[in-house]
MARLO-894216 format. One record per residue (C-alpha): residue number from 1; x, y, z. Coordinates in steps of 0.5 Angstrom, whole numbers, plus 500, padded with zeros to 3 digits. Layout:
// residues N
{NUM; {X; Y; Z}}
...
END
This chain:
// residues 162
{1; {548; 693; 267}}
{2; {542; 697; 267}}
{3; {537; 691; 265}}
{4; {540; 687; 269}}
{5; {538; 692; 275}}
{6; {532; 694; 272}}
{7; {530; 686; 271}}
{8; {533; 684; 279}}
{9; {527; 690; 282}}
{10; {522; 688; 277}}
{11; {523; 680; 279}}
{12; {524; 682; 286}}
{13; {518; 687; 285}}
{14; {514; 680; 283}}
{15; {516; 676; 288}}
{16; {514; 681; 293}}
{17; {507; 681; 290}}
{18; {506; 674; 289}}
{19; {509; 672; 296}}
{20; {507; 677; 301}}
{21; {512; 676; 305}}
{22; {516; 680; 309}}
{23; {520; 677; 314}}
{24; {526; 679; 313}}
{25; {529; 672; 312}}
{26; {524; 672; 307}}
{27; {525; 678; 304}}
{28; {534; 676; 304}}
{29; {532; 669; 300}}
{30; {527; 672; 296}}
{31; {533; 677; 294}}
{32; {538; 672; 293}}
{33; {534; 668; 289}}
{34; {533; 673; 285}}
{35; {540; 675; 284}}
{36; {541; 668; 283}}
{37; {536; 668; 276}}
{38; {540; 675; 274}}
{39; {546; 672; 274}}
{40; {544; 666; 271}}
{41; {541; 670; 264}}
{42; {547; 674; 265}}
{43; {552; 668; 263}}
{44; {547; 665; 258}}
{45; {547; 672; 255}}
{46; {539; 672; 254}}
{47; {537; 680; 258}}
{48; {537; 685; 253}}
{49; {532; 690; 251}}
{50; {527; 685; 249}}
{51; {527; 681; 254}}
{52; {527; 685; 261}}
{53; {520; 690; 263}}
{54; {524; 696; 264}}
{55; {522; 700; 257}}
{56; {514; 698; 258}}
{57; {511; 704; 259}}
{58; {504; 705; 264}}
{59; {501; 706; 258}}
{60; {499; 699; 258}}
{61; {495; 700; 263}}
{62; {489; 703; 260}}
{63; {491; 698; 253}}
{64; {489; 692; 259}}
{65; {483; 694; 261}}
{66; {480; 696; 253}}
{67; {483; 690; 251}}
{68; {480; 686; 257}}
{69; {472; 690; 254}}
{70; {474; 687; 247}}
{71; {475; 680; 250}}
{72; {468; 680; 254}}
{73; {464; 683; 247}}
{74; {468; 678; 242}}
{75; {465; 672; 247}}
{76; {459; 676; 247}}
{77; {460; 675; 239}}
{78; {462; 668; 239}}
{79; {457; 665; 243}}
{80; {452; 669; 240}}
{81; {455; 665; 232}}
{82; {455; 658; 237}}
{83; {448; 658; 240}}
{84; {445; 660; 233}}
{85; {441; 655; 230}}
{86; {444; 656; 224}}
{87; {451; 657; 226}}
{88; {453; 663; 222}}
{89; {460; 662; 222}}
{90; {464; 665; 215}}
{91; {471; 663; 216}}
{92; {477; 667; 213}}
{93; {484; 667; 213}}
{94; {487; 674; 211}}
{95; {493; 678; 213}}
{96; {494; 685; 216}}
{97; {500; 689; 216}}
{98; {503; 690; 224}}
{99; {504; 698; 223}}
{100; {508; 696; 230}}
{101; {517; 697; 229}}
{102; {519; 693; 234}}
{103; {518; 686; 234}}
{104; {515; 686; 242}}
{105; {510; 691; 239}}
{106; {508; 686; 234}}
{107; {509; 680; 239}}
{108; {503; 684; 243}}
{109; {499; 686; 237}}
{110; {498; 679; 234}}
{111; {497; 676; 242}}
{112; {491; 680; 243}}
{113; {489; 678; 236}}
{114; {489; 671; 239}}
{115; {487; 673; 246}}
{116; {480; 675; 242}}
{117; {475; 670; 241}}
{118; {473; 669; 234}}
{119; {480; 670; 232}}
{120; {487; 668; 232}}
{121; {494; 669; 230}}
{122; {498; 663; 227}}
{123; {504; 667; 224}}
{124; {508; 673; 224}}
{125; {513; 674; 219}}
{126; {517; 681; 217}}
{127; {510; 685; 220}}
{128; {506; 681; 217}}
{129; {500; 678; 221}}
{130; {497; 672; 218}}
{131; {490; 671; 221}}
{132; {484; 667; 222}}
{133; {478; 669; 224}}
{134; {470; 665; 226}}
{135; {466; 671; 221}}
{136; {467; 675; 216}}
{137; {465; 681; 222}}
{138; {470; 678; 226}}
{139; {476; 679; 220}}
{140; {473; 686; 219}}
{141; {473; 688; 226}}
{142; {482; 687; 225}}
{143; {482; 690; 219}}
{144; {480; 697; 223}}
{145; {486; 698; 226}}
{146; {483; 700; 232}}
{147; {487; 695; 236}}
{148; {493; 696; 231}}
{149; {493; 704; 233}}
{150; {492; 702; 240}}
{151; {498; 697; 240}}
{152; {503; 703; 238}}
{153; {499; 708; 241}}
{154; {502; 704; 248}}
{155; {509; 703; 246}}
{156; {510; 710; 244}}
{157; {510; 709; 237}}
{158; {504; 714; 234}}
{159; {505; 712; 227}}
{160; {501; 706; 226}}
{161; {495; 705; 222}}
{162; {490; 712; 220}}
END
């Protein structure tokens, strides 16, 4: 019952946000519709821990924002490889241990993994990472762990790689 709630206010919250309106018929339609979606994931039996943002803490906040800079420096980096006249590339396809316990955490490490230009996630199996990567500073800049940490550092589970 307690994810139901906490997806209704954060559908809710969303709507709102989104929408910006706040004449109360607006309001009552948008409260409805979100009713509706919560009992209709309800009946399908799909809310569960995974699935609703109640147990994302704020400390996302600040992991966006360092993601965010590395995305703007791996483009750097990859347009650097792209204008080059000798096109610099060094494909490499290595695999990484994702120090994360919980598949969310796993899912977000090997998405911004593959929202950095150069590299990319093309599979996740038992925690491990498959990836690809334009150069071998690219691979090399995975393999630090520093994304890996910070992944766990933001979902509260401080284990992850030294």
């Amino acid at each position: 019952m307690a994810s139901s709630i906490s997806l209704w206010v954060f559908l809710y919250v969303f709507w709102f946000l989104l929408s910006g309106h706040t004449e109360p018929l607006l309001l009552g339609f948008g409260a409805i519709s979100c009713t509706l979606v919560v009992y209709i994931a309800h009946r399908m039996d799909v809310i569960d821990h995974e699935g609703h943002p109640s147990h994302i803490s704020f400390k996302i906040l600040p992991y966006w924002i360092w993601l965010c800079w590395e995305i703007v420096k791996a483009n750097i980096d990859v347009a650097k490889v792209i204008l080059s006249p000798k096109m610099p590339i060094s494909p490499v396809m290595f695999k990484t241990k994702a120090s994360q316990k919980r598949e969310l955490g796993q899912v977000i490490y090997a998405n911004s993994i593959t929202l950095t230009p150069g590299t990319v996630a093309v599979g996740l199996e038992d925690g491990v990472l498959e990836i690809h990567a334009l150069t071998k500073e690219g691979a090399e800049g995975v393999l630090t762990g520093e994304m890996d940490r910070k992944v766990c550092w933001c979902k509260g589970e401080m284990e992850g790689k030294s």
